[in-house]
Wavefront OBJ file of the C-alpha trace (Angstrom):
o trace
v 16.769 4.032 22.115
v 14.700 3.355 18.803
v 16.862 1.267 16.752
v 17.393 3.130 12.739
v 17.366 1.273 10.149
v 19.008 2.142 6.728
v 18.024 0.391 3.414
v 21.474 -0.502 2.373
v 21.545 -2.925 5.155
v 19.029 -5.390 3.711
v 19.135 -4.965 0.033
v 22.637 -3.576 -1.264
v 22.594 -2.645 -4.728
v 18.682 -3.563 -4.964
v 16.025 -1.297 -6.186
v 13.930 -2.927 -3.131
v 13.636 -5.401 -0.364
v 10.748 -7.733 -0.211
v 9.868 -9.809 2.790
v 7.478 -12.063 4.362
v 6.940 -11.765 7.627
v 4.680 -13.857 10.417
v 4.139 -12.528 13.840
v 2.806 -14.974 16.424
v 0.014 -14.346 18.500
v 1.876 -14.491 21.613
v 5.510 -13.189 20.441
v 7.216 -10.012 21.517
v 6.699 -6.724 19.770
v 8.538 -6.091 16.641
v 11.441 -3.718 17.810
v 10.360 -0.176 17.700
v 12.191 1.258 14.814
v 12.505 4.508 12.281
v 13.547 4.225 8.993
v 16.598 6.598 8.240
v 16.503 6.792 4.140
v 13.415 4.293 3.311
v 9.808 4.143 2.559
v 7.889 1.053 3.419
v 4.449 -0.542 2.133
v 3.189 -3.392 4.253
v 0.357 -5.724 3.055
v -1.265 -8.163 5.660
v -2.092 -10.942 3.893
v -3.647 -12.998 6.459
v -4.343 -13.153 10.355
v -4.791 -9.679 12.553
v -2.705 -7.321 14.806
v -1.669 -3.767 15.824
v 0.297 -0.863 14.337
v 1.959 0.728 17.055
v 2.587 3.979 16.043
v 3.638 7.600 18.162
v -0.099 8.785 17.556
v -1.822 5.700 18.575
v -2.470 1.625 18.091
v -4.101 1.406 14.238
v -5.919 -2.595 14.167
v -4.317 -4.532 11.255
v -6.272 -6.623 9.277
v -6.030 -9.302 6.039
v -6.582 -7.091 3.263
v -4.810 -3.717 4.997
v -2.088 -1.787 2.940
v -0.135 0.468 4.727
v 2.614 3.015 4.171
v 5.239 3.937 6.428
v 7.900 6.681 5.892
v 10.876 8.088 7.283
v 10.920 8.545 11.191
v 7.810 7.169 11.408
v 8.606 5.256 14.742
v 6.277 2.111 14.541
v 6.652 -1.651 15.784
v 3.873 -4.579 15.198
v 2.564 -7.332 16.932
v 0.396 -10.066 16.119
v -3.199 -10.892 17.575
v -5.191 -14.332 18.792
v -5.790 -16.696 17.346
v -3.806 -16.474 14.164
v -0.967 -13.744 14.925
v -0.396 -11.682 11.557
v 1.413 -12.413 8.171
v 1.852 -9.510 5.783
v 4.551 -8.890 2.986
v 6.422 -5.561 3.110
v 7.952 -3.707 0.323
v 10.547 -1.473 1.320
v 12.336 0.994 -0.958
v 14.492 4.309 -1.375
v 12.758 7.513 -0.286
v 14.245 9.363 -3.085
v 13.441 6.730 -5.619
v 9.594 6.612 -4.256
v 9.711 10.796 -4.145
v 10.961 10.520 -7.769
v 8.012 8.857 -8.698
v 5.729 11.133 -7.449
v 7.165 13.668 -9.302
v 7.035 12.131 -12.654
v 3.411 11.161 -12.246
v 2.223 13.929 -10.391
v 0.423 12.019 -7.739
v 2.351 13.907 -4.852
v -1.303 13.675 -2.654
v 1.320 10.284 -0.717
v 3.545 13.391 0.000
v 2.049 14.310 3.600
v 3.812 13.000 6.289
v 2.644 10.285 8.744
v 1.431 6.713 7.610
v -1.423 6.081 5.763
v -3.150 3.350 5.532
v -6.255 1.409 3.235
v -8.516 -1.651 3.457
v -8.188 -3.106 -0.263
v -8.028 -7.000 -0.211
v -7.250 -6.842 -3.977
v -3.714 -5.448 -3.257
v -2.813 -9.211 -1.668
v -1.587 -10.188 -4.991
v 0.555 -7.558 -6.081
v 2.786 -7.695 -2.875
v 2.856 -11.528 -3.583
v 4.427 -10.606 -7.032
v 7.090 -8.188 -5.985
v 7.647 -10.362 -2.975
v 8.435 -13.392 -6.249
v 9.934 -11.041 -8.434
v 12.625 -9.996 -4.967
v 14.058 -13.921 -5.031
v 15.006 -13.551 -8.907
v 17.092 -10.462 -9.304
v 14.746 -7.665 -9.110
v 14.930 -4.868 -11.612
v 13.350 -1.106 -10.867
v 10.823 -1.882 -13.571
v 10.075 -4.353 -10.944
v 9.560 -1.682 -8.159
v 7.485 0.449 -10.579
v 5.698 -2.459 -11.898
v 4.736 -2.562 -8.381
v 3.992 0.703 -7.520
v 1.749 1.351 -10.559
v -0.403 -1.693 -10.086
v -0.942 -0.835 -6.114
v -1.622 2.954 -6.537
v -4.550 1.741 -9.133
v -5.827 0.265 -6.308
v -5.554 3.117 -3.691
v -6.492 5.972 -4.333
v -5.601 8.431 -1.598
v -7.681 11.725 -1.743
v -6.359 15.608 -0.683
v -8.562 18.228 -0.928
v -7.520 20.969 -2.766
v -5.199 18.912 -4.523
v -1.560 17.908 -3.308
v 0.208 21.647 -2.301
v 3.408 20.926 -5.242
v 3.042 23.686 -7.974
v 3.781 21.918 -10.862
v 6.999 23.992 -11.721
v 8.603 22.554 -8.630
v 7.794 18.475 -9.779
v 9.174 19.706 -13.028
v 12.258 20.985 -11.891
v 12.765 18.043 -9.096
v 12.091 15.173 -12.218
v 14.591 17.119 -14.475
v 17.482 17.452 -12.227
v 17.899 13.506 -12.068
v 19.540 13.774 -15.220
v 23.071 13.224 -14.485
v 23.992 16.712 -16.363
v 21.602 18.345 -14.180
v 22.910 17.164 -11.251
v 26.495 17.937 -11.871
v 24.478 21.819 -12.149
v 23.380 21.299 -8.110
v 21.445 23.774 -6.770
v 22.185 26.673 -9.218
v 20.699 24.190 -11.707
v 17.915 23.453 -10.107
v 17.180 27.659 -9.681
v 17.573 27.428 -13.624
v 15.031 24.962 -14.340
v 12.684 26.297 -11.249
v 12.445 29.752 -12.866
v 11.776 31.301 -9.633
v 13.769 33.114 -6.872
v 16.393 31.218 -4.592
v 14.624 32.424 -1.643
v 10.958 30.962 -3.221
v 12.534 27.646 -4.291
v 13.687 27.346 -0.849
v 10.346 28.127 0.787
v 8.244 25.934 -1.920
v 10.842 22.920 -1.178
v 10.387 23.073 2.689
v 6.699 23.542 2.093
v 6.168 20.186 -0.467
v 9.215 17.920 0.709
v 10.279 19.389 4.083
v 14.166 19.871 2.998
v 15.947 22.451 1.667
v 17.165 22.315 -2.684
v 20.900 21.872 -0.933
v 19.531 18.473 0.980
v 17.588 17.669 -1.785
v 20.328 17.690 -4.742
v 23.057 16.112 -1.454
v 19.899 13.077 -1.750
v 20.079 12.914 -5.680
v 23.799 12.750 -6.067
v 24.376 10.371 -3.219
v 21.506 8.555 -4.585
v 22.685 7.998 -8.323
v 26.301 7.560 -6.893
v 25.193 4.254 -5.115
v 23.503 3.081 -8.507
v 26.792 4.092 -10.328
v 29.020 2.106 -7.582
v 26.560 -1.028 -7.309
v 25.979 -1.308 -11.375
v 29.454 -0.259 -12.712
v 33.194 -0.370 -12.882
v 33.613 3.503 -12.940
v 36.532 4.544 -10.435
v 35.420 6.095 -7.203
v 37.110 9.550 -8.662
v 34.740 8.972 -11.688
v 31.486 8.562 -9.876
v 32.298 11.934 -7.452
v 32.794 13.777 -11.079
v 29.661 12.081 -12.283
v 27.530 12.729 -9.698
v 28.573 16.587 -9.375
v 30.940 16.155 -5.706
v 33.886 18.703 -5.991
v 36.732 16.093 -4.822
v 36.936 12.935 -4.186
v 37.594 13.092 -0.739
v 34.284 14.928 -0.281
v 32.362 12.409 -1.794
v 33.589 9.860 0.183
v 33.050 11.886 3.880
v 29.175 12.544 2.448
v 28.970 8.935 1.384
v 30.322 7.530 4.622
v 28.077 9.548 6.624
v 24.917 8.776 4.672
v 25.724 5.278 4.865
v 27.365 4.245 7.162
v 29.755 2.874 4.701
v 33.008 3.878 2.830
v 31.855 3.368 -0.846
v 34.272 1.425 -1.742
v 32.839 -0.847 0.787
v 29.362 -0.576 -0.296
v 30.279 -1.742 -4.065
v 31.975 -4.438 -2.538
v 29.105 -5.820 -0.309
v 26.484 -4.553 -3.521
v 28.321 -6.350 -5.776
v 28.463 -9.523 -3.648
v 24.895 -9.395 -2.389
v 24.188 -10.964 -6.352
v 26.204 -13.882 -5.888
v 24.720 -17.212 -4.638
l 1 2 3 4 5 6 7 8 9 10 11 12 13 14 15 16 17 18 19 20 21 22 23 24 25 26 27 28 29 30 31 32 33 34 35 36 37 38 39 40 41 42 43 44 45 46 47 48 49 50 51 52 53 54 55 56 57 58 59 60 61 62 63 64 65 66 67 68 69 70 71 72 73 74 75 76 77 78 79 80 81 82 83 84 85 86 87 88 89 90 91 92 93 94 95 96 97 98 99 100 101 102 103 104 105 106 107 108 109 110 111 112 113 114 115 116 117 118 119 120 121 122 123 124 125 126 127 128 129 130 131 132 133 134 135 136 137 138 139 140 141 142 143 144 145 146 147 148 149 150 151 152 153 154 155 156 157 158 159 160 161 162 163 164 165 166 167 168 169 170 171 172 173 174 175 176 177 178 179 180 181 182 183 184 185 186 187 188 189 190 191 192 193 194 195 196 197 198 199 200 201 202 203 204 205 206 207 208 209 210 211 212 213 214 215 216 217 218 219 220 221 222 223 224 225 226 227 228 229 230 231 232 233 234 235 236 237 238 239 240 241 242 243 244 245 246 247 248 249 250 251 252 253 254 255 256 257 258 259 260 261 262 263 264 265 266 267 268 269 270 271 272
C-alpha cells in the first residue's frame, strides 16, 4: 500500500517544509507515496535520476523544477555516477490554490505534475530552503513562489478554464466573516446559481463549494490553533463550525489529530 503523507507531520504550525535531499546512485527507491493535503516543488540541484510517476519514468536533471500535487503517486531514485540532490518545497494545497486565485495564474490548476528545465530556479529553492532553518514566515512561502513562477512560465491555450467570478468569490471567502457565511456565502459573492457554482467548482478545482469552504475553515482553524491562545470553542465559532464537538470530529479526521493535540505539537515544533 502507497504510504500518505500529510503536511502536518513535517512542519506543524509552518507555512512550509523545506528539505534537502541526496539520493545515492545505488540506494533504494524513495517510498512510493501520495500526498493527502500538500503540494510539492522539487528542484534538482545537482547529479541525475528518475521521476517515477503512474504515467511513466520522467529523467531528472540539475536544473529541473518540478511540481507534484495531491495523489500524485511518485517515488525517486538517483542515477550513476553522482545519484541526485534536489531541494523540495512542500506546502498547503489550499494555501498554494489561494494563491492562484489572487493572482489569477490558475494555468498550475490542471492536474498531474508538471515539470521545467530552468537552471536559474537553483537559487531560489536554496533561499527558502535558508529561510526554513530560521522561523519561516508565509511572506517567506510567497517570496518564494513569486520569484519561481517569474521563472516558469507554464502556458494553456485558451487560457486557464476559471471564469474570473469564481477566483473572485474563492479569494473573498478567506476572510474570516466570509467563512463563518459557508457555502450560502460563497453563492452570495458568486452571483450565480447553486447548481452553476457547483458545476464551475468541479470543473476548475475538482471539489464541490461544501469541500471547498470544509478546506478553508479547517485551514484557517490550524493557523488560529498554531498562532494563538483562542479556546478551542473560540476557533470552531471563528472559523464558522456549528459546535464544538463538530469541529473537533472534522479536525480529527483531516488530521489525524485532536486539535488540541496539534497546537500542542505546533506550538512545540518552535522550540529548540
Amino acid at each position: 500500500m502507497d504510504q500518505v503523507l500529510r503536511f502536518e507531520a513535517h512542519a506543524f504550525g509552518r507555512p512550509y517544509h523545506a528539505a534537502r535531499v541526496r539520493i545515492p546512485a545505488r540506494a533504494r527507491d524513495t517510498e512510493l507515496h501520495t500526498h493527502a493535503d500538500f503540494h510539492e516543488f522539487m528542484g534538482v540541484v545537482s547529479g541525475g535520476g528518475e521521476h517515477l510517476l503512474t504515467a511513466g519514468v520522467e529523467e531528472l536533471r540539475a536544473g529541473d523544477v518540478v511540481l507534484v500535487r495531491p495523489s500524485d503517486r511518485h517515488a525517486v531514485r538517483g542515477a550513476a555516477p553522482e545519484g541526485l540532490e534536489f531541494v523540495n518545497v512542500a506546502f498547503p494545497s489550499s494555501l498554494w490554490q489561494g494563491f492562484l486565485d489572487l493572482t489569477r495564474t490558475a494555468t498550475w490548476s490542471s492536474r498531474g505534475p508538471i515539470s521545467f528545465h530552468e537552471p536559474a530556479a537553483v537559487p531560489v529553492f536554496e533561499h527558502a530552503l535558508d529561510r526554513f532553518q530560521d522561523s519561516p514566515t508565509t511572506h517567506d512561502l510567497l517570496r518564494f513562489w513569486i520569484d519561481l513562477l517569474d521563472l516558469l512560465t507554464p502556458g494553456e491555450p485558451g487560457g486557464s478554464g476559471i471564469p474570473d467570478w469564481l477566483a473572485r468569490a474563492c479569494t473573498a471567502m478567506r476572510a474570516e466573516g466570509n467563512l463563518r457565511g459557508g457555502v450560502p456565502r460563497l453563492l452570495e459573492l458568486s452571483r450565480v446559481s447553486a447548481a452553476h457554482l457547483s458545476r464551475s467548482m468541479r470543473a476548475a478545482y475538482g471539489v464541490t463549494p461544501t469541500a471547498f469552504v470544509a478546506d478553508l475553515r479547517l485551514e484557517h482553524a490550524a493557523s488560529l490553533l498554531a498562532a494563538t491562545n483562542i479556546s478551542i470553542a473560540g476557533i470552531a465559532s471563528r472559523c464558522g463550525f456549528s459546535s464544538q464537538s463538530y469541529f473537533t470530529r472534522c479536525f480529527t479526521a483531516a488530521h489525524a489529530l485532536t486539535p488540541t493535540e496539534f497546537r500542542h505539537r505546533s506550538q512545540r515544533a518552535f522550540v529548540p
